[in-house]
KOLTOR-770989 format. One record per residue (C-alpha): residue number from 1; chain; x, y, z. Coordinates in steps of 0.05 Angstrom, whole numbers, padded with zeros to 5 digits. Layout:
+-----+-------+--------+--------+--------+
|   n | chain |      X |      Y |      Z |
+-----+-------+--------+--------+--------+
| NUM |     A |      X |      Y |      Z |
...
+-----+-------+--------+--------+--------+
***
This chain:
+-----+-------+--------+--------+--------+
|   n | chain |      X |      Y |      Z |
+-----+-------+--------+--------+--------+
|   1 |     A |  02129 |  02768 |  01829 |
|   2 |     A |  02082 |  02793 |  01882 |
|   3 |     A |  02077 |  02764 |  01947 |
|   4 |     A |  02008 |  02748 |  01939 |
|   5 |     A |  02026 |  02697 |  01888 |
|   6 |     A |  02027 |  02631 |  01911 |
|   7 |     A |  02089 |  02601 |  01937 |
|   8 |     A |  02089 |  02551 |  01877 |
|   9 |     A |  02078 |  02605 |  01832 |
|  10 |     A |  02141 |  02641 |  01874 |
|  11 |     A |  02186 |  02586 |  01872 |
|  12 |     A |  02173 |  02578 |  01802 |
|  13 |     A |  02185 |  02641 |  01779 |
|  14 |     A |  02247 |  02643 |  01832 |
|  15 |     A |  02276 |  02581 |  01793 |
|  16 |     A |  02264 |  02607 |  01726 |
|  17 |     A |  02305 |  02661 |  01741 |
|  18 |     A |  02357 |  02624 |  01780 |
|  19 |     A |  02377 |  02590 |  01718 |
|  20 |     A |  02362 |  02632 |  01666 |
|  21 |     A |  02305 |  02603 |  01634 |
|  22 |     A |  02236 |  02640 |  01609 |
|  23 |     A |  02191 |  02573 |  01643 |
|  24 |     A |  02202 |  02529 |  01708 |
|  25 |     A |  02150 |  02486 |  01727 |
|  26 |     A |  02138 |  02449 |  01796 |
|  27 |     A |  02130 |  02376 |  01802 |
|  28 |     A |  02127 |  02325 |  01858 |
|  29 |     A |  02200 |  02290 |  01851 |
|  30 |     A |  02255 |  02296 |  01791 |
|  31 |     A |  02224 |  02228 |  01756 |
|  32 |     A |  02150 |  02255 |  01745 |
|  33 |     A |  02198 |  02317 |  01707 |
|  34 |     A |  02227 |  02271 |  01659 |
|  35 |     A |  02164 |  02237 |  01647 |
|  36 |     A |  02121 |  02303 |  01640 |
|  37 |     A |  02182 |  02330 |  01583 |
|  38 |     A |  02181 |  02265 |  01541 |
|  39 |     A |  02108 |  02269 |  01537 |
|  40 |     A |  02110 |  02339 |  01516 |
|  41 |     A |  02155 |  02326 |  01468 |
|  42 |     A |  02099 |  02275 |  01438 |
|  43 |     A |  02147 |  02216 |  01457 |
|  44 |     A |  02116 |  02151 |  01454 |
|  45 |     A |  02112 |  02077 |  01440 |
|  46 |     A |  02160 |  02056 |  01372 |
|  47 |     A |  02211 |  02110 |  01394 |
|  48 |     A |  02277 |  02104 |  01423 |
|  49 |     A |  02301 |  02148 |  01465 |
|  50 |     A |  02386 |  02155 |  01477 |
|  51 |     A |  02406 |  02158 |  01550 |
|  52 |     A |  02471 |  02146 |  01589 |
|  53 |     A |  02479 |  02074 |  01628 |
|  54 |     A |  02518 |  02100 |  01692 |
|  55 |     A |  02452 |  02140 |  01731 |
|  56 |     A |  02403 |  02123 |  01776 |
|  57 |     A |  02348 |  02080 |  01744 |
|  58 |     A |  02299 |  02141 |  01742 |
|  59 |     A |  02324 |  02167 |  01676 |
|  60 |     A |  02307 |  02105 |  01638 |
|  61 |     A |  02246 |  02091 |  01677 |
|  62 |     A |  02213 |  02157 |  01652 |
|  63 |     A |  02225 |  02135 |  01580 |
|  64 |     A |  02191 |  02070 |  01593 |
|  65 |     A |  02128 |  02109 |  01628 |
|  66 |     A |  02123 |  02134 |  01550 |
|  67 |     A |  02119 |  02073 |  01527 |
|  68 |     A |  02188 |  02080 |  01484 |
|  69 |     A |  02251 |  02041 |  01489 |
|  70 |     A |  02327 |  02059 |  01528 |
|  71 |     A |  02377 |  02055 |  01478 |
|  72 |     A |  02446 |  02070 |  01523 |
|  73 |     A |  02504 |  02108 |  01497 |
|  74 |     A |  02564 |  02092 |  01530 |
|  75 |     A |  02605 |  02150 |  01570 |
|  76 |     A |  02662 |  02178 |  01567 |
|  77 |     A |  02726 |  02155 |  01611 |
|  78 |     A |  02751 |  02215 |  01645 |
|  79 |     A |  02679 |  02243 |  01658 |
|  80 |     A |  02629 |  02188 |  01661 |
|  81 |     A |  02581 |  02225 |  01624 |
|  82 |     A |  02551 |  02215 |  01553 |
|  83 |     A |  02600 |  02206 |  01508 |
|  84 |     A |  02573 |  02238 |  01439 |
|  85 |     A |  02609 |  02191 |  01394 |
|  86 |     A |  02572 |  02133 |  01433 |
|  87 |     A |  02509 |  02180 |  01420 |
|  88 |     A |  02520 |  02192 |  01340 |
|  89 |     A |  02529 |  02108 |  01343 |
|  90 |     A |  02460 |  02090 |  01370 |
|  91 |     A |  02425 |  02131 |  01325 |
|  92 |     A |  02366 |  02094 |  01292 |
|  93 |     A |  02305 |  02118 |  01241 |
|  94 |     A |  02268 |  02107 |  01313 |
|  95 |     A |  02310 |  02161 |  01355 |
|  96 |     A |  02266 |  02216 |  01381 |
|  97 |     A |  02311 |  02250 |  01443 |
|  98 |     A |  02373 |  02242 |  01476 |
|  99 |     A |  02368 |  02247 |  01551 |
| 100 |     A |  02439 |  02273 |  01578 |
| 101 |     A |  02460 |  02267 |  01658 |
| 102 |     A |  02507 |  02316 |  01698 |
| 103 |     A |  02531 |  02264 |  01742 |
| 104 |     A |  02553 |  02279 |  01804 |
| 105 |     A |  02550 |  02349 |  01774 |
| 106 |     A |  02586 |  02348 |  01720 |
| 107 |     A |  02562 |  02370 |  01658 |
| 108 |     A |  02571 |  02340 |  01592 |
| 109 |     A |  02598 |  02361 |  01525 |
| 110 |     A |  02533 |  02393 |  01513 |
| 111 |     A |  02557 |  02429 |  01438 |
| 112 |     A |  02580 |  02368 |  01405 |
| 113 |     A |  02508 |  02334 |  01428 |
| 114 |     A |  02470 |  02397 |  01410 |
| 115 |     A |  02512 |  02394 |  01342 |
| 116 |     A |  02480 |  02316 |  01333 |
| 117 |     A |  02412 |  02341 |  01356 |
| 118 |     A |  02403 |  02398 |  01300 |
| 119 |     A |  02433 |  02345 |  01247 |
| 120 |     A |  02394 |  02283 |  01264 |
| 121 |     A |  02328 |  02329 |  01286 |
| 122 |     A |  02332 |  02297 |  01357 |
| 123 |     A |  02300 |  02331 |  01430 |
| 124 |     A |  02347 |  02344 |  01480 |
| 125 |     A |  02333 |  02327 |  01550 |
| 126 |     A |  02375 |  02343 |  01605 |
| 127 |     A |  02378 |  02314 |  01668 |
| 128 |     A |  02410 |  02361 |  01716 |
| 129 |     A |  02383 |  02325 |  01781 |
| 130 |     A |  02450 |  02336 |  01806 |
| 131 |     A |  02484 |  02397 |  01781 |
| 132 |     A |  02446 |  02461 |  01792 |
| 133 |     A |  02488 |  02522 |  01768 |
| 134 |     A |  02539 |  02474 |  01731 |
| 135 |     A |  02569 |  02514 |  01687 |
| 136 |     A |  02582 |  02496 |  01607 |
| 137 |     A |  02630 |  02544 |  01563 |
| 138 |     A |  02606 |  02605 |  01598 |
| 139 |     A |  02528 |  02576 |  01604 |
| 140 |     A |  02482 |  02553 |  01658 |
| 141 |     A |  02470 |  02480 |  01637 |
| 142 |     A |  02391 |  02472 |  01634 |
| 143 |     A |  02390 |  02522 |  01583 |
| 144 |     A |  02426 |  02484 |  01519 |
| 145 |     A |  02369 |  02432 |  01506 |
| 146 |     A |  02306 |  02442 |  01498 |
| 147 |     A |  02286 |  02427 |  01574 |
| 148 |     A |  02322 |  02403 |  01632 |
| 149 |     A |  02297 |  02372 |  01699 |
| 150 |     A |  02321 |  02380 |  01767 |
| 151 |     A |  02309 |  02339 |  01827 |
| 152 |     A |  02305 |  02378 |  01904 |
| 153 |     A |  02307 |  02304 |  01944 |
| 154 |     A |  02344 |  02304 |  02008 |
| 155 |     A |  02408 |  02297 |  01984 |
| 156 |     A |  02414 |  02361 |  01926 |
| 157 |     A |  02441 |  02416 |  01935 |
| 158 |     A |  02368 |  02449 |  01938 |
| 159 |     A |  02325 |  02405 |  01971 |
| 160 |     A |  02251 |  02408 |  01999 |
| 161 |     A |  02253 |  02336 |  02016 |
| 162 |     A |  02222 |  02316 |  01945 |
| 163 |     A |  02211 |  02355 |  01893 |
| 164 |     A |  02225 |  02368 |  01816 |
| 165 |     A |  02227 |  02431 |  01776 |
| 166 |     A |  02220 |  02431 |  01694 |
| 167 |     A |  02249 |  02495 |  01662 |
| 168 |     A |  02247 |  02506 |  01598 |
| 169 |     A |  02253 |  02570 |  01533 |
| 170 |     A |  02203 |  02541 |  01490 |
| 171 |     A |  02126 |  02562 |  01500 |
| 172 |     A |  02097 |  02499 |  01471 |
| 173 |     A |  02127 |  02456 |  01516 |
| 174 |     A |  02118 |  02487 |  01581 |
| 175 |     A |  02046 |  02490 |  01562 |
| 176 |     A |  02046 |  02417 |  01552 |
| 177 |     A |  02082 |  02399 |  01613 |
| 178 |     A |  02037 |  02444 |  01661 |
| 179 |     A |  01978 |  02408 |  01629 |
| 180 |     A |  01999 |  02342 |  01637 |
| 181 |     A |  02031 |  02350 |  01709 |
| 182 |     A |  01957 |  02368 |  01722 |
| 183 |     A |  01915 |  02317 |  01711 |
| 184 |     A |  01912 |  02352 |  01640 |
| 185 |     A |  01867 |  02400 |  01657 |
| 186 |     A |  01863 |  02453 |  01596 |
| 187 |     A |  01857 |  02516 |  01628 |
| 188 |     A |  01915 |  02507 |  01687 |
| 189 |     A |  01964 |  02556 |  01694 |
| 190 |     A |  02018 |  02584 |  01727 |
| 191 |     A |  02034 |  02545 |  01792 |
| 192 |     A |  01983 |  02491 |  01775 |
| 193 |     A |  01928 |  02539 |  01789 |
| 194 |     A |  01854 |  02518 |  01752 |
| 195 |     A |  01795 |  02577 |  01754 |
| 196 |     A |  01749 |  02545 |  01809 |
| 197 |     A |  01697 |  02597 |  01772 |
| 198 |     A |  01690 |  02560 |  01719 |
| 199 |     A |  01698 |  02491 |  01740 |
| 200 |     A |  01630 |  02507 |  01785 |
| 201 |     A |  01596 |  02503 |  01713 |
| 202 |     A |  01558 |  02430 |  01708 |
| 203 |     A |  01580 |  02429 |  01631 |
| 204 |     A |  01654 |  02449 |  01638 |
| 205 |     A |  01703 |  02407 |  01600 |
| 206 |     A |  01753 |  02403 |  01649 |
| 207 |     A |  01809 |  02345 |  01620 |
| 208 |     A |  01829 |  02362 |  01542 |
| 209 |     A |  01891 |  02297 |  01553 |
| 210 |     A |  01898 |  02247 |  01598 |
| 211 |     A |  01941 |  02272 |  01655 |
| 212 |     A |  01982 |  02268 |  01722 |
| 213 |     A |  01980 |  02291 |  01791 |
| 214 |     A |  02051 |  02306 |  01792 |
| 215 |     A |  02040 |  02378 |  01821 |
| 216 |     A |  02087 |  02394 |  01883 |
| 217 |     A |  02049 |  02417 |  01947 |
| 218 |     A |  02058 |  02486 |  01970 |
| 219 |     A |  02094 |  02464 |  02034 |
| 220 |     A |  02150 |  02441 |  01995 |
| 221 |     A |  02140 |  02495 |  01955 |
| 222 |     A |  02152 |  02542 |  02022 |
| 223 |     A |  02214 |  02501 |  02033 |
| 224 |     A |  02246 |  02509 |  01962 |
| 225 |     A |  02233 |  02580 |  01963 |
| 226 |     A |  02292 |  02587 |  02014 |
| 227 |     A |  02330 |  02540 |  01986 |
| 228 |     A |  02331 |  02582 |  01924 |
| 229 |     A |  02347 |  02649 |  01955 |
| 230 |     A |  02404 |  02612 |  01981 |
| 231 |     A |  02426 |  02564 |  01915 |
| 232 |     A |  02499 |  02603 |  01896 |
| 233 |     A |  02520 |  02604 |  01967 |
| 234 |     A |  02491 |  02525 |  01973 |
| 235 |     A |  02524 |  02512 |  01907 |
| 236 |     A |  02596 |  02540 |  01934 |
| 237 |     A |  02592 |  02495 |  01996 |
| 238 |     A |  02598 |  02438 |  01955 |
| 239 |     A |  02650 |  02465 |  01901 |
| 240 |     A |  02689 |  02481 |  01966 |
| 241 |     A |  02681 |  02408 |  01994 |
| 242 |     A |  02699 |  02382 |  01927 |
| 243 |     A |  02764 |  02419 |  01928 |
| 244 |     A |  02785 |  02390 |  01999 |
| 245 |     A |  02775 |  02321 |  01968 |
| 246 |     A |  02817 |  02332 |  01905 |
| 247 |     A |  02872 |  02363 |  01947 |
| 248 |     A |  02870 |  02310 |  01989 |
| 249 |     A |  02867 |  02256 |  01942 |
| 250 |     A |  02933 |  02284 |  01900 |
| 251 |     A |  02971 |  02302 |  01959 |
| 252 |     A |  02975 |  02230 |  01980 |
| 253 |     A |  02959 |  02190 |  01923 |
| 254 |     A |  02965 |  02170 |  01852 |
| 255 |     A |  02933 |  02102 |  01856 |
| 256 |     A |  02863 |  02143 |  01855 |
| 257 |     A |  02837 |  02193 |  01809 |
| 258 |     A |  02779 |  02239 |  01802 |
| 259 |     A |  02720 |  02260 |  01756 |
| 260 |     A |  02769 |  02286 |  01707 |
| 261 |     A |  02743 |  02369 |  01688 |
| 262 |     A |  02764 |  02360 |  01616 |
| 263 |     A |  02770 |  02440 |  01609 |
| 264 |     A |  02767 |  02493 |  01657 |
| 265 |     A |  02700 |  02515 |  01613 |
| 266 |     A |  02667 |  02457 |  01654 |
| 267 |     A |  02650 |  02475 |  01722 |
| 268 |     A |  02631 |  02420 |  01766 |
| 269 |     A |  02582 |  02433 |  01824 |
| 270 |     A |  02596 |  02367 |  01867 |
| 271 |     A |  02533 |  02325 |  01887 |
| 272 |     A |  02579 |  02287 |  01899 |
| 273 |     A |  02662 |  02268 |  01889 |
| 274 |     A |  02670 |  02205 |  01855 |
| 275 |     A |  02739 |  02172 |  01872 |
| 276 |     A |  02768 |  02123 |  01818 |
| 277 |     A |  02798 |  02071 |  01833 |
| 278 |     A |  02863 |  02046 |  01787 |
| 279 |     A |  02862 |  01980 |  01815 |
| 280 |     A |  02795 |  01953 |  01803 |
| 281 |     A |  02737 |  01931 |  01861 |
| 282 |     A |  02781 |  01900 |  01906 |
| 283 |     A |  02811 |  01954 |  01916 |
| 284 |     A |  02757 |  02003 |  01925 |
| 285 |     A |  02718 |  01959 |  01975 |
| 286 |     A |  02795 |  01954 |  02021 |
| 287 |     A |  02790 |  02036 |  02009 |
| 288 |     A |  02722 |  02038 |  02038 |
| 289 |     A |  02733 |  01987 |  02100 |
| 290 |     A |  02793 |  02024 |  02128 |
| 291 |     A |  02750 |  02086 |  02112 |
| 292 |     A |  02699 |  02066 |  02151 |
| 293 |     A |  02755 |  02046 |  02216 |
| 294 |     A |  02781 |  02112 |  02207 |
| 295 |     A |  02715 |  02144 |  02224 |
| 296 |     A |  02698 |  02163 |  02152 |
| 297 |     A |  02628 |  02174 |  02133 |
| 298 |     A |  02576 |  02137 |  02082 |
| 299 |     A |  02618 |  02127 |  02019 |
| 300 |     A |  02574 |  02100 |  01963 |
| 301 |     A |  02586 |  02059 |  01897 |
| 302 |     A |  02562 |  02078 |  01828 |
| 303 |     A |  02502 |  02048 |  01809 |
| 304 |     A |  02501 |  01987 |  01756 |
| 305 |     A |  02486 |  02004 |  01686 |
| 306 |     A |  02419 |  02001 |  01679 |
| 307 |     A |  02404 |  01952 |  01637 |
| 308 |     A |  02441 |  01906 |  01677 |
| 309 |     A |  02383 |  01910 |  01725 |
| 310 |     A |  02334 |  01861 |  01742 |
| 311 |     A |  02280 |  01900 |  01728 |
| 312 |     A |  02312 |  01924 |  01656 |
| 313 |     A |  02335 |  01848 |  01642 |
| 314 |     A |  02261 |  01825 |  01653 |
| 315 |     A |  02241 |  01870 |  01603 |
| 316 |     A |  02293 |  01847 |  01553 |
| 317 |     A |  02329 |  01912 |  01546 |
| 318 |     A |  02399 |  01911 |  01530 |
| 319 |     A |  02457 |  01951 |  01530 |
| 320 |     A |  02527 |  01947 |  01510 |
| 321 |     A |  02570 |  02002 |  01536 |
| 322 |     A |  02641 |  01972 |  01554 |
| 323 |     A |  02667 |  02036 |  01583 |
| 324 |     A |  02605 |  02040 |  01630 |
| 325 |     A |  02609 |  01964 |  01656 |
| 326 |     A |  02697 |  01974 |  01665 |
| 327 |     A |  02689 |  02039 |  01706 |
| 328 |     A |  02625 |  02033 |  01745 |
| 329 |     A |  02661 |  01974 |  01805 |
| 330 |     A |  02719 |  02023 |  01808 |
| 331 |     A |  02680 |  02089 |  01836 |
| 332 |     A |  02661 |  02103 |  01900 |
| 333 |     A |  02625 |  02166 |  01916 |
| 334 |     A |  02643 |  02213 |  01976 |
| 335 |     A |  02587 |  02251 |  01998 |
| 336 |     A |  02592 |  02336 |  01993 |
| 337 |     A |  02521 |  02358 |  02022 |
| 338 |     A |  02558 |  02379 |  02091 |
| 339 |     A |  02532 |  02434 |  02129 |
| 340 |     A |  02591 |  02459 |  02152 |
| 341 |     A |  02666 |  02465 |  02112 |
| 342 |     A |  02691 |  02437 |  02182 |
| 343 |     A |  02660 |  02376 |  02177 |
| 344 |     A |  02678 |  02368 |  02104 |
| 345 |     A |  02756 |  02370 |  02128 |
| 346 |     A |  02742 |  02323 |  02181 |
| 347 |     A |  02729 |  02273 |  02125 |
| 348 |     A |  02783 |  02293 |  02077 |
| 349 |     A |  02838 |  02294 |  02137 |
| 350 |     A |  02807 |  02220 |  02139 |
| 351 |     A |  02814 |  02204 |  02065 |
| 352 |     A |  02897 |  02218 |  02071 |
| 353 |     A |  02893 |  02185 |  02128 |
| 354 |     A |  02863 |  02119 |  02085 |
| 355 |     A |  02906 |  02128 |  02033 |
| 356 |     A |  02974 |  02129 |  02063 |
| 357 |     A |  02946 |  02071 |  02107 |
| 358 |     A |  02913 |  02021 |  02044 |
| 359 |     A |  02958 |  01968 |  02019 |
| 360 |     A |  02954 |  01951 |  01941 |
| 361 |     A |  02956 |  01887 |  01911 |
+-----+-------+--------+--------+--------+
***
């Protein structure tokens, strides 16, 4: 693309290509994404829309800026993502989409859920807020569904602060998403741009739906535009920080385990590594306080399953995912965005040191 482009309309085009996709389309964070995809895909109130429990809350909120209703599928043990016989189980004459999650980048079992989608005439959504470049049986995840967001907030592996990035094969959609991300202005295109020459005329239709600012500005634009020269080499860091962290994990210890890689056609890109804890949460929160002595760094639990939030309960959405509410106190989340592969050993040297130290009840 020329470099007279603007550098939305760059780092558009530079994402598109990054993952392999025909579309990518800037937007101000990775939640407005979700939200501009479900609308495109005419999702609205009465529907039901599939989505894992164990995320961050964003995922379900977008479905309830629709208007439609979080049914959650429960995940699978070893991976913690979407388990498709959960999936095929919440299936209702209301489904419209399935929203799957790459946590901690890792992807999920995306031909088994692509296999429900084509039988049950579902959208496919995938949130890949934390796994750019995952890898799926030999494919970039982002380009099984039928869209995919990513998020580029401070702590991805491509970040411009805040930022969000729709990508997508299908024509109809992208269309849709650009003109809703745009205050639905009819005649926007690439990189949000509207003809000022013809919005000078006093009878101009401008809006043809009701619209969003969720455009991203071109300074983060500017910023993302590096990031993504840089994404396979940004994307190795992390792969190479997860490794220390396995190896130091089984070198010292069985009473943790890992997000478990079900086949070496998964290839998990490490927003972050999720320790498991056998023992249950007292066990996890004595792990993390002799961390923290040792010098280790922020170590973060898993979020609660959503609908066991305030916010959700208010609402009167429920869940019942057993596997989700059993794992979720046991995982604690070492952080991979390091700089530097030196600091990264820093903190694994300190996670043997932790683990030969904890006592277990």
């Amino acid at each position: 693309m020329s470099k007279n482009c603007s550098p939305i309309q760059q780092v558009e085009s530079a994402f598109a290509y990054l993952i392999g996709t025909k579309h990518a389309i800037a937007h101000c964070n990775g939640t407005a994404t979700l939200h501009s995809i479900l609308t495109a895909l005419r999702v609205g109130p009465g529907d039901e829309v599939i989505v894992p429990p164990l995320t961050m809350a964003s995922t379900s909120m977008a479905v309830l800026h629709t208007g439609a209703t979080p049914v959650y599928a429960d995940i699978d043990y070893y991976s913690l993502v979407i388990d498709p016989l959960s999936i095929r189980d919440r299936i209702t004459r209301n489904t419209k989409a399935i929203i799957t999650v790459s946590l901690y980048g890792m992807p999920p079992d995306m031909d088994k859920i692509m296999e429900i989608s084509r039988e049950f005439g579902l959208w496919v959504v995938e949130d890949n807020a934390q796994a750019p470049l995952a890898q799926y049986k030999g494919r970039t995840i982002g380009t099984i569904g039928h869209a995919a967001s990513y998020s580029f907030q401070s702590t991805k592996h491509l970040s411009c602060g805040e930022g969000g990035m729709v990508v997508t094969n299908d024509d109809g959609i992208a269309e849709r998403v650009r003109r809703f991300s745009s205050l639905g202005y009819k005649d926007v295109t690439e990189g949000g741009k509207i003809d000022k020459t013809k919005i000078q005329a006093s009878d101009y239709e401008r809006h043809s739906v009701v619209g969003f600012n969720y455009r991203m500005s071109e300074t983060q634009a500017e910023l993302l535009l590096t990031q993504t020269a840089q994404a396979e080499a940004l994307v190795k860091l992390r792969q190479k920080i997860g490794l220390l962290f396995h190896n130091a994990i089984w070198s010292t210890s069985t009473k943790y385990a890992e997000q478990y890689t079900r086949s070496y056609d998964y290839t998990h890109v490490y927003w972050a590594f999720p320790l498991i804890s056998h023992k249950g949460w007292a066990s996890a929160e004595q792990f993390r306080q002799r961390f923290y002595q040792n010098g280790g760094d922020d170590i973060y639990s898993a979020w609660l399953p959503t609908y066991q939030e305030p916010a959700f309960r208010r609402l009167g959405i429920e869940g019942k995912c057993p596997v989700a509410e059993m794992i979720q106190p046991r995982i604690l989340a070492l952080k991979t965005n390091y700089k530097t592969i030196e600091k990264a050993e820093e903190q694994a040297d300190i996670v043997k040191k932790t683990l030969r130290e904890v006592t277990w009840e």
